[in-house]
PQR file with spaces between the fields and no chain letter, atoms N, CA, C, O and H, PARSE charges and radii, in Angstrom:
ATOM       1  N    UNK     1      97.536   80.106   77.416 -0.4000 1.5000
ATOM       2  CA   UNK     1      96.608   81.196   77.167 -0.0000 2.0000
ATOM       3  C    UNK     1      95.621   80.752   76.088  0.5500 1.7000
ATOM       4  O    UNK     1      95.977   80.618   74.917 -0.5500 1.4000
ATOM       5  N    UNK     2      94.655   80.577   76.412 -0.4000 1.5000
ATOM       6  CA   UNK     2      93.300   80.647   75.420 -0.0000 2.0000
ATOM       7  C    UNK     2      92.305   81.557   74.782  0.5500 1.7000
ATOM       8  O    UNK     2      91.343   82.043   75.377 -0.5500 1.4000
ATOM       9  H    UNK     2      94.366   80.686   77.363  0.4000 1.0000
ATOM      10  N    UNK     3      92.580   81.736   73.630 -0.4000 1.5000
ATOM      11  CA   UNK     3      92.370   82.615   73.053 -0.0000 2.0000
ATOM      12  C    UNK     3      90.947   82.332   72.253  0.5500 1.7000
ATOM      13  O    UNK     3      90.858   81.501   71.348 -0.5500 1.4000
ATOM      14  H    UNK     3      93.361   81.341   73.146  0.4000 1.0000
ATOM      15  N    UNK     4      89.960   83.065   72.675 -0.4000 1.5000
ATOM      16  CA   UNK     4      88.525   82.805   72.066 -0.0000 2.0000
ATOM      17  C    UNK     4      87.964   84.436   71.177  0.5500 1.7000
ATOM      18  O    UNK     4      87.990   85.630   71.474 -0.5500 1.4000
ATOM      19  H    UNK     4      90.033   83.740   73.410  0.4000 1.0000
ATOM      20  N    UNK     5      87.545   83.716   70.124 -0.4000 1.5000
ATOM      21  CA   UNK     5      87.463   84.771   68.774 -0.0000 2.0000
ATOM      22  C    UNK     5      85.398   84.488   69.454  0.5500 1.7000
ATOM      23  O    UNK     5      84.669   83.506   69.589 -0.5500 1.4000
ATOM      24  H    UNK     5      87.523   82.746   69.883  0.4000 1.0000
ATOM      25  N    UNK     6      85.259   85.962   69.676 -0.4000 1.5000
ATOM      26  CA   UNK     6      83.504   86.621   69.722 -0.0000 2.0000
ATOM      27  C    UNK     6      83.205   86.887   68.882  0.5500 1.7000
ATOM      28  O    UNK     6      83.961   86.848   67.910 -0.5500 1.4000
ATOM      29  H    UNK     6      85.852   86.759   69.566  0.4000 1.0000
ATOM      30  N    UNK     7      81.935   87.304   68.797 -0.4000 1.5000
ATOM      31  CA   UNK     7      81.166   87.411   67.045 -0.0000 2.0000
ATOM      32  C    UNK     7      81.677   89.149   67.252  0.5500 1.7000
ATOM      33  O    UNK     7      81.470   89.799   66.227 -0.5500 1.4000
ATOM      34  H    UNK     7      81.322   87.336   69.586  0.4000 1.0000
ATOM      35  N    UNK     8      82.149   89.763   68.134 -0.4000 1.5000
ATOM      36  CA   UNK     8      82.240   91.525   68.079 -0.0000 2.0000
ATOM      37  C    UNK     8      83.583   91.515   67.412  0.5500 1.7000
ATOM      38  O    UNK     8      83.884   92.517   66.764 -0.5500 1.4000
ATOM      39  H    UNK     8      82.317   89.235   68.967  0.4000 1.0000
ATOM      40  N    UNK     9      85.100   89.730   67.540 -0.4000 1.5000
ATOM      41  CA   UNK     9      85.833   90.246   66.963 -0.0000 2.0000
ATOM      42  C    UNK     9      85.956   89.939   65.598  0.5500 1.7000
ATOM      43  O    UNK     9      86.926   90.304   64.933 -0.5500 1.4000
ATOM      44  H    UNK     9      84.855   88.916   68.067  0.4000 1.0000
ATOM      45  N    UNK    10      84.825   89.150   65.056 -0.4000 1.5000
ATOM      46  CA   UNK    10      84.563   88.478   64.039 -0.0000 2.0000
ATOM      47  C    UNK    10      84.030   89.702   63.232  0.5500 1.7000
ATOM      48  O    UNK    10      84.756   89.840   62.247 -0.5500 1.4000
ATOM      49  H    UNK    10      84.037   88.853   65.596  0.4000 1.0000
ATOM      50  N    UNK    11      83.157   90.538   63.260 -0.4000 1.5000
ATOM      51  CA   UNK    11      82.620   91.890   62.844 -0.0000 2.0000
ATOM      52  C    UNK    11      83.847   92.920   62.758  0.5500 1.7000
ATOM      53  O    UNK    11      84.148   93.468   61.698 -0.5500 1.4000
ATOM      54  H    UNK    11      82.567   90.427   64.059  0.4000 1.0000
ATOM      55  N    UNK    12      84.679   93.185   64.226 -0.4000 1.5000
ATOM      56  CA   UNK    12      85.502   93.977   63.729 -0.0000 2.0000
ATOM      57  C    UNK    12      86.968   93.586   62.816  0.5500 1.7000
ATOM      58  O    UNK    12      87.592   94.509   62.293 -0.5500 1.4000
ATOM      59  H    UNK    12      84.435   92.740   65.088  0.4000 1.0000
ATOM      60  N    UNK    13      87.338   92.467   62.712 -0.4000 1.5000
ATOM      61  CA   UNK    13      87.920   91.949   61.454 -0.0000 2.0000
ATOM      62  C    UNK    13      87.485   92.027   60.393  0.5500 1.7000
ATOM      63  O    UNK    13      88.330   92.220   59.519 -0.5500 1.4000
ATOM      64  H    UNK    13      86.830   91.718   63.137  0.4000 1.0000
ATOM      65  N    UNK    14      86.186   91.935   59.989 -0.4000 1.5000
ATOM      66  CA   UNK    14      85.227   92.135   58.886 -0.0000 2.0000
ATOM      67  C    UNK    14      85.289   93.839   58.345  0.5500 1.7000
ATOM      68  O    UNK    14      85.367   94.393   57.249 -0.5500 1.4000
ATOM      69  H    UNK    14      85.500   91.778   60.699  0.4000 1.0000
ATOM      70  N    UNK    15      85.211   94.258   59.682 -0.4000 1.5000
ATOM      71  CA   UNK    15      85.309   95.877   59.577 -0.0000 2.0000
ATOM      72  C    UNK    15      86.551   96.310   58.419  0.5500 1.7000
ATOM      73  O    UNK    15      86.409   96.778   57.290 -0.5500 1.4000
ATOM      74  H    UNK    15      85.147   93.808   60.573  0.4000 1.0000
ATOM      75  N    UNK    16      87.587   96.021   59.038 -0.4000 1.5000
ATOM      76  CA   UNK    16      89.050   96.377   58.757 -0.0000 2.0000
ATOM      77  C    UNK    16      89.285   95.540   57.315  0.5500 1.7000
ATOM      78  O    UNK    16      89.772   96.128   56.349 -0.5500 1.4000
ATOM      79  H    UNK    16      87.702   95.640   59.956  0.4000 1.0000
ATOM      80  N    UNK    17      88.979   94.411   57.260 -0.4000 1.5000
ATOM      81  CA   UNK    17      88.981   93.824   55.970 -0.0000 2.0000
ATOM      82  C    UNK    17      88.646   94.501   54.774  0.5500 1.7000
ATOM      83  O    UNK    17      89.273   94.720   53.738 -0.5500 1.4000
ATOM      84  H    UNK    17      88.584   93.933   58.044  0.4000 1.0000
ATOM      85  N    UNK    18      87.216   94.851   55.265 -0.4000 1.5000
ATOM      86  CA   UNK    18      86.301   96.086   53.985 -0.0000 2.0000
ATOM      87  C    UNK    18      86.916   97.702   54.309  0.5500 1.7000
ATOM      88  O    UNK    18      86.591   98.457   53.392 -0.5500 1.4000
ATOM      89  H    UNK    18      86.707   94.674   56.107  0.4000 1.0000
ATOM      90  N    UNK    19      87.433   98.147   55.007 -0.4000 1.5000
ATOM      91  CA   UNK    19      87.904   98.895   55.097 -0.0000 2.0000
ATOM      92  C    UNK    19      89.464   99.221   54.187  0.5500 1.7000
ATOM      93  O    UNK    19      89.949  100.244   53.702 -0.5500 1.4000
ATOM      94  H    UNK    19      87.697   97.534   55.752  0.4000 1.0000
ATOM      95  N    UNK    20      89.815   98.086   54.249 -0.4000 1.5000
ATOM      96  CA   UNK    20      91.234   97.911   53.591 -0.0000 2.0000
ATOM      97  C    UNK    20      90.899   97.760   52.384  0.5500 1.7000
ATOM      98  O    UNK    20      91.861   98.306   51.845 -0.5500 1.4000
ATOM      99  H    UNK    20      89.421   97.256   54.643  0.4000 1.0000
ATOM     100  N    UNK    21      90.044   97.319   51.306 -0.4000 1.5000
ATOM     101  CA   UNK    21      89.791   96.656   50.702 -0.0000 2.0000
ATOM     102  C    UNK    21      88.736   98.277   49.982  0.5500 1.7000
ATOM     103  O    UNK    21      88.516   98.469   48.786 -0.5500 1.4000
ATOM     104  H    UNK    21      89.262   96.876   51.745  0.4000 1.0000
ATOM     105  N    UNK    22      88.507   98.731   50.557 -0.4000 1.5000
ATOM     106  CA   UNK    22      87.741  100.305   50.190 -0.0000 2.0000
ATOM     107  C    UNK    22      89.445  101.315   49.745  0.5500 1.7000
ATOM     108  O    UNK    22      89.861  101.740   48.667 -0.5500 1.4000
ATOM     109  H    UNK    22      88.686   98.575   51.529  0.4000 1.0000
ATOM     110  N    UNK    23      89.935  101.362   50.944 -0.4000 1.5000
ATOM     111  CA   UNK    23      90.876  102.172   50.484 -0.0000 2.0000
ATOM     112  C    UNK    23      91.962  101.676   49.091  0.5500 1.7000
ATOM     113  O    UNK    23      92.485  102.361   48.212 -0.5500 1.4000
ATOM     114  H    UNK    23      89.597  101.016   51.820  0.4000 1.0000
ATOM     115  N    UNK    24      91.981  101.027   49.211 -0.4000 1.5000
ATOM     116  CA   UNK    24      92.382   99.819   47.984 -0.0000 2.0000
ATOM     117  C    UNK    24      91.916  100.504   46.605  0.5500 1.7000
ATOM     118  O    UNK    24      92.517  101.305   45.890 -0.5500 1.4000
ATOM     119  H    UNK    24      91.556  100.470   49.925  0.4000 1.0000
ATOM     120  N    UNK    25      90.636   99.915   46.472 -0.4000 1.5000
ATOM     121  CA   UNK    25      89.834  100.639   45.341 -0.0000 2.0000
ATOM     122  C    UNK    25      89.983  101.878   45.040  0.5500 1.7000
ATOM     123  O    UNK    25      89.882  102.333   43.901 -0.5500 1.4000
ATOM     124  H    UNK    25      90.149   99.264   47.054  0.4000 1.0000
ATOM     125  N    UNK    26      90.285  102.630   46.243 -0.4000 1.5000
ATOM     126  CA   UNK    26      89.637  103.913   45.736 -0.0000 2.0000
ATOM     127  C    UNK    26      91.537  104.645   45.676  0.5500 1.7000
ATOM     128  O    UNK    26      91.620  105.872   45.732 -0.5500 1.4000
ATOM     129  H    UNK    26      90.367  102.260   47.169  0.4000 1.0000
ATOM     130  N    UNK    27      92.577  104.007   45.594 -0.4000 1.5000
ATOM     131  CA   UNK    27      93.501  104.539   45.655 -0.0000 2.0000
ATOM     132  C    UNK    27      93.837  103.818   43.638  0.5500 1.7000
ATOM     133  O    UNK    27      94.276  104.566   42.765 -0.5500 1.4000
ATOM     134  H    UNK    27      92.510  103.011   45.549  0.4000 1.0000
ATOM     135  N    UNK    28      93.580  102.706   43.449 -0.4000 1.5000
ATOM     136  CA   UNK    28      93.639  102.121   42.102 -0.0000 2.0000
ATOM     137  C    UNK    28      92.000  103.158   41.235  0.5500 1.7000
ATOM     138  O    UNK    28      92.503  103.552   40.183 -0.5500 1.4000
ATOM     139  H    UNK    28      93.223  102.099   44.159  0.4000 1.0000
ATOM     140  N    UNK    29      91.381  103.370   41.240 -0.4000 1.5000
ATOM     141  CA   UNK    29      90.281  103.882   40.854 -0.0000 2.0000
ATOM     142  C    UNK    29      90.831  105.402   40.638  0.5500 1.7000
ATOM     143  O    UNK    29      90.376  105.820   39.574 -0.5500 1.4000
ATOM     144  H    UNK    29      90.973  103.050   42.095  0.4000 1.0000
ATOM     145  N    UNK    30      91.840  106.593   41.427 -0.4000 1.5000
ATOM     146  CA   UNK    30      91.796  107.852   41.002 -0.0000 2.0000
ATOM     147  C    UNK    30      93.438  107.638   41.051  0.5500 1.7000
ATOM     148  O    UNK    30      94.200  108.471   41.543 -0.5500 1.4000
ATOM     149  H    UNK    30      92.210  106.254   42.292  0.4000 1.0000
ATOM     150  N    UNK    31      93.828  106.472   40.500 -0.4000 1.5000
ATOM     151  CA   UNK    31      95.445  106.290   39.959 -0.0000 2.0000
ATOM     152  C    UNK    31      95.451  107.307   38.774  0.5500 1.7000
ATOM     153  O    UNK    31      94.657  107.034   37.874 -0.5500 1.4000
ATOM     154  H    UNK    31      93.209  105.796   40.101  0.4000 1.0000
ATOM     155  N    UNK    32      96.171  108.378   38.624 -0.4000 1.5000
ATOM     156  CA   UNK    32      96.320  108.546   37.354 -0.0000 2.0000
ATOM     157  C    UNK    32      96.912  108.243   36.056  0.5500 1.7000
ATOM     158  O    UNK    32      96.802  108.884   35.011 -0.5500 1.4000
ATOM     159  H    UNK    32      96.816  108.599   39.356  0.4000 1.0000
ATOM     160  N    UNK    33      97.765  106.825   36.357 -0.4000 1.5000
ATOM     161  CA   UNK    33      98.083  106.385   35.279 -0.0000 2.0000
ATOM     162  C    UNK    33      96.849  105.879   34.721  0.5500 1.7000
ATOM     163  O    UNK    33      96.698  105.976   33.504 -0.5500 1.4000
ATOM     164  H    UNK    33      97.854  106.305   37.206  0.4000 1.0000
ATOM     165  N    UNK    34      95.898  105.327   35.467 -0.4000 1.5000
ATOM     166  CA   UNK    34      94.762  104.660   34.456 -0.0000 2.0000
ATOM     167  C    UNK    34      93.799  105.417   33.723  0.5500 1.7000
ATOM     168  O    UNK    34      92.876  104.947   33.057 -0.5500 1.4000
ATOM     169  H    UNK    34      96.021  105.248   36.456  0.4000 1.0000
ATOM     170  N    UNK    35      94.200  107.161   33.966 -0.4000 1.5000
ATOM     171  CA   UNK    35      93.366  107.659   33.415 -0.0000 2.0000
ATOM     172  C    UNK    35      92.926  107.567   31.718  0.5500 1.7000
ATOM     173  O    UNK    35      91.872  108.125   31.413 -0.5500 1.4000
ATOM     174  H    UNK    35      94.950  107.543   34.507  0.4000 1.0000
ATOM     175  N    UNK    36      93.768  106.831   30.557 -0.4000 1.5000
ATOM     176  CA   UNK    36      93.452  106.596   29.304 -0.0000 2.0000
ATOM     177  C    UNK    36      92.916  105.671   29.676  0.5500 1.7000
ATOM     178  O    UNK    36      91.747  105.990   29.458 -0.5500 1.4000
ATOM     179  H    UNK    36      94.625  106.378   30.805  0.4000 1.0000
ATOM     180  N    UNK    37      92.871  104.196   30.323 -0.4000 1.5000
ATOM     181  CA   UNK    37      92.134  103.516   30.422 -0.0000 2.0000
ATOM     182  C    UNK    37      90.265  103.589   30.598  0.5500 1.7000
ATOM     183  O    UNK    37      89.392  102.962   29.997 -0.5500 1.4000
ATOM     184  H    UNK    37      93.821  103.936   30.500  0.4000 1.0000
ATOM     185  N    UNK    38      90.174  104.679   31.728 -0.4000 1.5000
ATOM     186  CA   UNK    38      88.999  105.081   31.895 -0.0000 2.0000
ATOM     187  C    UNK    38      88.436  105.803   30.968  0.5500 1.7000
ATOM     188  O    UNK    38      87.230  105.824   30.720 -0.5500 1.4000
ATOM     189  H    UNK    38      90.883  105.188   32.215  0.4000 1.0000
ATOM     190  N    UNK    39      89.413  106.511   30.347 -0.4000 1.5000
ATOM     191  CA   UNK    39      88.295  107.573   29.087 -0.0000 2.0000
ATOM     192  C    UNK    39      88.430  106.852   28.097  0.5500 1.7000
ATOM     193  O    UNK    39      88.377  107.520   27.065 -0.5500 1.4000
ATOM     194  H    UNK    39      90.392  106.494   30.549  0.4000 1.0000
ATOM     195  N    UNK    40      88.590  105.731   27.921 -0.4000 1.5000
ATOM     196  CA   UNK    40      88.256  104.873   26.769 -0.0000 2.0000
ATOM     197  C    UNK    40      87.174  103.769   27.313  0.5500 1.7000
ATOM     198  O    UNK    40      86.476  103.311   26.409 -0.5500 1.4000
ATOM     199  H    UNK    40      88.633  105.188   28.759  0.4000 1.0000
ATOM     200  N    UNK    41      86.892  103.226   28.701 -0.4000 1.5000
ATOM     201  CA   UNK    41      85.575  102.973   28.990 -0.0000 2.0000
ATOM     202  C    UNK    41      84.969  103.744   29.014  0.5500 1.7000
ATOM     203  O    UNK    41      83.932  103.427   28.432 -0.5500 1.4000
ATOM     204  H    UNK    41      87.460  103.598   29.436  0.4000 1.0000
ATOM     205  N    UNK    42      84.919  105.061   29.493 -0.4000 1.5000
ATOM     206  CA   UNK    42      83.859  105.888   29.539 -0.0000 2.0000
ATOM     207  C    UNK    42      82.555  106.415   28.224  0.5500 1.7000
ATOM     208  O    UNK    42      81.506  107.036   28.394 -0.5500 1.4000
ATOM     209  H    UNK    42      85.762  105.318   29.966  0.4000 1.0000
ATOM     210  N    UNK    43      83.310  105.736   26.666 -0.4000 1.5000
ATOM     211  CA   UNK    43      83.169  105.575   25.389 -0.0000 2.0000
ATOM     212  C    UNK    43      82.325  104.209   25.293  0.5500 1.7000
ATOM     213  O    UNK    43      81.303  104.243   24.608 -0.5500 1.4000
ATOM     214  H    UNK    43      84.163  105.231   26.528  0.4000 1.0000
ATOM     215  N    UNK    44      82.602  103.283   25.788 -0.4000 1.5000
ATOM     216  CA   UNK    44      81.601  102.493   25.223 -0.0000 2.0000
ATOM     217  C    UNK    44      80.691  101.949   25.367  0.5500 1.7000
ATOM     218  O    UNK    44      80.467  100.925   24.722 -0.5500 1.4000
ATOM     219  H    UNK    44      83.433  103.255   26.345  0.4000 1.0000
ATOM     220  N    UNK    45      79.830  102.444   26.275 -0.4000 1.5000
ATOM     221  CA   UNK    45      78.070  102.569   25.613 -0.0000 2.0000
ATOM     222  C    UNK    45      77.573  103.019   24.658  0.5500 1.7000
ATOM     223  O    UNK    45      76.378  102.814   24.446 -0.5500 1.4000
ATOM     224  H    UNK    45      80.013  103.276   26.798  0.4000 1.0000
ATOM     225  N    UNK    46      78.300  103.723   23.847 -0.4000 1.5000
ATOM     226  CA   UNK    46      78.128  104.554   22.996 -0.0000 2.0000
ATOM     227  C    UNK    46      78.789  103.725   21.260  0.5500 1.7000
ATOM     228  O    UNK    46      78.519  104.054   20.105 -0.5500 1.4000
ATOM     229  H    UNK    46      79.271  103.889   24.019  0.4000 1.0000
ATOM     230  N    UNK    47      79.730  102.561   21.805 -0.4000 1.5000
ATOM     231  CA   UNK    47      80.559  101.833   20.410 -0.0000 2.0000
ATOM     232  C    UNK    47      79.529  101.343   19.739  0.5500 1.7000
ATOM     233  O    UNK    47      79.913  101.041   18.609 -0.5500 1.4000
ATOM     234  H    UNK    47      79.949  102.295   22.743  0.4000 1.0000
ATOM     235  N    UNK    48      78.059  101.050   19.939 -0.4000 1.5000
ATOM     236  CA   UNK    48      77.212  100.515   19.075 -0.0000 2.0000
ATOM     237  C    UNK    48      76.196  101.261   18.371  0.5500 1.7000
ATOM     238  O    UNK    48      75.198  100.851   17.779 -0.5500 1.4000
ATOM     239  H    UNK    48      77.747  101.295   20.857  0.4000 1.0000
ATOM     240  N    UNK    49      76.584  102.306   18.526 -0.4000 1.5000
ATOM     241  CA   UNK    49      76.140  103.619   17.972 -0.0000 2.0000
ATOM     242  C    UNK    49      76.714  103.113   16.044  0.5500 1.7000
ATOM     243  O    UNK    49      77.713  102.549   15.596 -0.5500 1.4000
ATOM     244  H    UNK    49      77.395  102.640   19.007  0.4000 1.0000
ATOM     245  N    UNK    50      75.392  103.720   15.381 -0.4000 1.5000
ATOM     246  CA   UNK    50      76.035  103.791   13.861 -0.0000 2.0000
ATOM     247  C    UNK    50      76.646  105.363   14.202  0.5500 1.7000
ATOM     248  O    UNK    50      76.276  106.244   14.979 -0.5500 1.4000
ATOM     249  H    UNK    50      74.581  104.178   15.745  0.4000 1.0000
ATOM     250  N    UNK    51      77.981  105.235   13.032 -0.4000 1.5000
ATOM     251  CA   UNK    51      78.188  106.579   12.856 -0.0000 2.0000
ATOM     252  C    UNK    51      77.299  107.485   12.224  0.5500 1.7000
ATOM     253  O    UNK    51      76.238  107.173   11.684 -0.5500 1.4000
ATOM     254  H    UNK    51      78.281  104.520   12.400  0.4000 1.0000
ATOM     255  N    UNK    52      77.841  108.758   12.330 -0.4000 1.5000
ATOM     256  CA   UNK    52      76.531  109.439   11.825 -0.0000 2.0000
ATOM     257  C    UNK    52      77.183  110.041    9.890  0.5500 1.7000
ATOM     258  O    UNK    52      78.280  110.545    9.651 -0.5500 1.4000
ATOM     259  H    UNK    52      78.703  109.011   12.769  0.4000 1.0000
ATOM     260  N    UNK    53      76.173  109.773    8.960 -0.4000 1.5000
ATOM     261  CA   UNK    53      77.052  110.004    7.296 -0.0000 2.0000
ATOM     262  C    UNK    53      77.091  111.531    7.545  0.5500 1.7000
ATOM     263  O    UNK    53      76.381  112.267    8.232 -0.5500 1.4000
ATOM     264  H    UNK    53      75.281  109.364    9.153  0.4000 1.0000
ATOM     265  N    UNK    54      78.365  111.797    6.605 -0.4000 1.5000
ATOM     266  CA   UNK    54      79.303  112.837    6.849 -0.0000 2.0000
ATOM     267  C    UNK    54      78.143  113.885    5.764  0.5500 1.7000
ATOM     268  O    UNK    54      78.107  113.614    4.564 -0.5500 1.4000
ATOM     269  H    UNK    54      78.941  111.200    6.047  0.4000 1.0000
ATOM     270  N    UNK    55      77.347  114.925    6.262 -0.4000 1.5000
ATOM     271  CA   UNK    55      77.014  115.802    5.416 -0.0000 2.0000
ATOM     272  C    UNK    55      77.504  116.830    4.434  0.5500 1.7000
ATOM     273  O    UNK    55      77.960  117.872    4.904 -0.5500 1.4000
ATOM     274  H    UNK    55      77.376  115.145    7.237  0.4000 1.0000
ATOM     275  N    UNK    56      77.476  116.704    3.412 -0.4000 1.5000
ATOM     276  CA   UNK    56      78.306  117.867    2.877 -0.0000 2.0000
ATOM     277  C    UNK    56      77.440  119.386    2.980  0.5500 1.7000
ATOM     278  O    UNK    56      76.230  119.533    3.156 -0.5500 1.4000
ATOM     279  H    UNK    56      77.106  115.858    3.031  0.4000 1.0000
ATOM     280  N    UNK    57      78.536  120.479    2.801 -0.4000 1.5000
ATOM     281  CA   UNK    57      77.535  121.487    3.257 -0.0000 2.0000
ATOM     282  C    UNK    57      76.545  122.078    2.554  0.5500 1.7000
ATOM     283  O    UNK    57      75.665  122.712    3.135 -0.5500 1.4000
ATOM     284  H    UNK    57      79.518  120.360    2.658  0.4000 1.0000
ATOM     285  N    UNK    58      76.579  121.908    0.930 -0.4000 1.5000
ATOM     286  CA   UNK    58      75.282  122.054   -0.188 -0.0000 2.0000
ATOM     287  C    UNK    58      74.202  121.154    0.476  0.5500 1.7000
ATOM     288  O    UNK    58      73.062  121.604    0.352 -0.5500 1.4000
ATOM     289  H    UNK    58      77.294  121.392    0.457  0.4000 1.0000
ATOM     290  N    UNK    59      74.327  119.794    1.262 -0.4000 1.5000
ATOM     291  CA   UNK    59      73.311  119.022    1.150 -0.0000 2.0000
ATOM     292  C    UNK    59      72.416  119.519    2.615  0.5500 1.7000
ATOM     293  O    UNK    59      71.199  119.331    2.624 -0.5500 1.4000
ATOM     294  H    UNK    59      75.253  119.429    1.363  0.4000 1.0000
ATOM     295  N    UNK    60      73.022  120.085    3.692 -0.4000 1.5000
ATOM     296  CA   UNK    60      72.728  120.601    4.707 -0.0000 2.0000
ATOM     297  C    UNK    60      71.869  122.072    4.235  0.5500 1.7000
ATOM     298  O    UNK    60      70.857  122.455    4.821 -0.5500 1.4000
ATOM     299  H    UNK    60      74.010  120.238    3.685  0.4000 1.0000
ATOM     300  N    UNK    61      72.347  122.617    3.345 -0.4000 1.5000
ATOM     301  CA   UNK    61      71.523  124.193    2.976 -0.0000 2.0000
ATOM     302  C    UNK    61      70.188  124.150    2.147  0.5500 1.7000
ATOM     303  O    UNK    61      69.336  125.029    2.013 -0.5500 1.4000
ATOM     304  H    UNK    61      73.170  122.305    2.869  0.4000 1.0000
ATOM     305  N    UNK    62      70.253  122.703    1.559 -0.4000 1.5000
ATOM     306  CA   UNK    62      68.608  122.410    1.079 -0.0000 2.0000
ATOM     307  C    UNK    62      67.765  121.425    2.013  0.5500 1.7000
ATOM     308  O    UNK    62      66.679  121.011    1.607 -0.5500 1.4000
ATOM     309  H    UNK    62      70.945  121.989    1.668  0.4000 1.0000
ATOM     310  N    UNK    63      68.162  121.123    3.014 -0.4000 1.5000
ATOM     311  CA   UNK    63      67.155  120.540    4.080 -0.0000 2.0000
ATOM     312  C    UNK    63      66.350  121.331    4.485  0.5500 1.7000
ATOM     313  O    UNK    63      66.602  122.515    4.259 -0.5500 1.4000
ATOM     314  H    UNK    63      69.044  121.459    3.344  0.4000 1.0000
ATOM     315  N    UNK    64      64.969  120.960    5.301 -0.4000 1.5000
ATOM     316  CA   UNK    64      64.604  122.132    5.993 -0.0000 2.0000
ATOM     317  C    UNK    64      64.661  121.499    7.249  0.5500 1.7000
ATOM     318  O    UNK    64      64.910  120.295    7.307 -0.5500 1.4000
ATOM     319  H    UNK    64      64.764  119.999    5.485  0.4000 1.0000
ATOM     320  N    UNK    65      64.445  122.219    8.338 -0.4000 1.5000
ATOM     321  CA   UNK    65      64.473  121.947    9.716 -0.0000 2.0000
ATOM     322  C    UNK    65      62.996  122.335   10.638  0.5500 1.7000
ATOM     323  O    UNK    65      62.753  122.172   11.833 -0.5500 1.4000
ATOM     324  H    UNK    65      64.243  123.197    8.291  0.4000 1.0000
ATOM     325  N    UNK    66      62.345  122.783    9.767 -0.4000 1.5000
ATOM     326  CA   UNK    66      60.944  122.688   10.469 -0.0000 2.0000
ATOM     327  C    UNK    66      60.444  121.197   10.595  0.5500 1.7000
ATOM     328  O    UNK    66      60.971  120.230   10.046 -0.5500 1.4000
ATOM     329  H    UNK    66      62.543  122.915    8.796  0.4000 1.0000
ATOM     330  N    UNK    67      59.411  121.181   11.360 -0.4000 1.5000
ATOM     331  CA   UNK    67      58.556  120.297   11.776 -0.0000 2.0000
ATOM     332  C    UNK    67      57.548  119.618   10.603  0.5500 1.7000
ATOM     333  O    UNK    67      56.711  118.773   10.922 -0.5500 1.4000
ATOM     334  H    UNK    67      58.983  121.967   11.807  0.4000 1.0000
């Protein structure tokens, strides 16, 4: 028996590959153990941020806030 691989079964292997490979992701991606993982990326765009100095509240009541 001779068995010849077409470019339709070459595509639908390709299919199922990315298909497998989707469900994959998306079963590791809404794991909920990784959820501390993610809300601690979800933070750092933001790590190069300066902090902001701690106001005290006398120094906040003589600012003004107009323009």
């Amino acid at each position: 028996m001779v068995f010849e691989i077409s470019s339709g079964m070459i595509r639908g292997l390709g299919t199922v590959v990315v298909f497998v490979a989707f469900v994959g992701l998306t079963l590791w991606v809404f794991n909920s153990k990784r959820n501390p993982e993610f809300a601690e990326a979800r933070l750092l765009p933001f790590a190069d941020e300066p902090q902001p100095d701690s106001v005290t509240p006398q120094e906040s009541a003589t600012r003004s806030t107009r323009p």
